[in-house]
N, C-alpha and C positions, 0 to 999 in steps of 0.2 A: 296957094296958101289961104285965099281966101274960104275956098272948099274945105281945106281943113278948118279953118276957124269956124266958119257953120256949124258943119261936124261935132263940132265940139258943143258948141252951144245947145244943139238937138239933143243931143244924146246924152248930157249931163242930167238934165232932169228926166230921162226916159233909165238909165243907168240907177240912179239914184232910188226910185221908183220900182221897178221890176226887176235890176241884175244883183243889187246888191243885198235887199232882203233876199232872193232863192239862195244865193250864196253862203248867206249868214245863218241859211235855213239847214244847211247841207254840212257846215262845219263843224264839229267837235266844239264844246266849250273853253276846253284847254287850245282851242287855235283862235279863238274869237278874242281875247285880252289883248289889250295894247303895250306893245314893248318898246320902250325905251332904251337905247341897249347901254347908254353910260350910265341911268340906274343899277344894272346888271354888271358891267366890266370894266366901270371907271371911265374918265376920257381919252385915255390913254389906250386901255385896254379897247375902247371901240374904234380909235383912230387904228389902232394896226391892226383890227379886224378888218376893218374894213380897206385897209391897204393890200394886206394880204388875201382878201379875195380878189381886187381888182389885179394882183399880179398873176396869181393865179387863171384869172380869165386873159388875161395878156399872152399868156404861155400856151394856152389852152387855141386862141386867136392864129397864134405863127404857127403853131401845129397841125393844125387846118389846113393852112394857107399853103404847108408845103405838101401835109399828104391829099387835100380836095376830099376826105373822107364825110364830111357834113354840109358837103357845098351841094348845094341845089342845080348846080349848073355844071 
């Protein structure tokens, strides 16, 4: 753990610096805006988006699990 917290520390300002301007450099203007999504769909309406994609990935998780189709191993 400690390894990772190094990691972390190195590479925040190195991130910050070189990954995140090319990144920004390479996006569409229409992707670069920052979203709020309960601006957009309410709290309610972001609460069971965002419920429903974690079910979604849930489903998506035991499906996997039984056919091995995206397992690495």
């Amino acid at each position: 753990m400690w390894m990772a917290a190094l990691g972390i520390v190195v590479m925040t300002p190195v991130s910050r610096l070189f990954i995140v301007p090319f990144v920004r450099g390479i996006l569409p203007k229409s992707m670069q805006e920052m979203v709020f999504l309960p601006d957009i769909l309410g709290y309610t309406g972001a609460v069971v988006l965002m419920l429903l994609f974690l079910l979604l990935w849930y489903i998506f998780v035991k499906w996997n699990e039984k056919t091995g189709k995206f397992s690495a191993l």
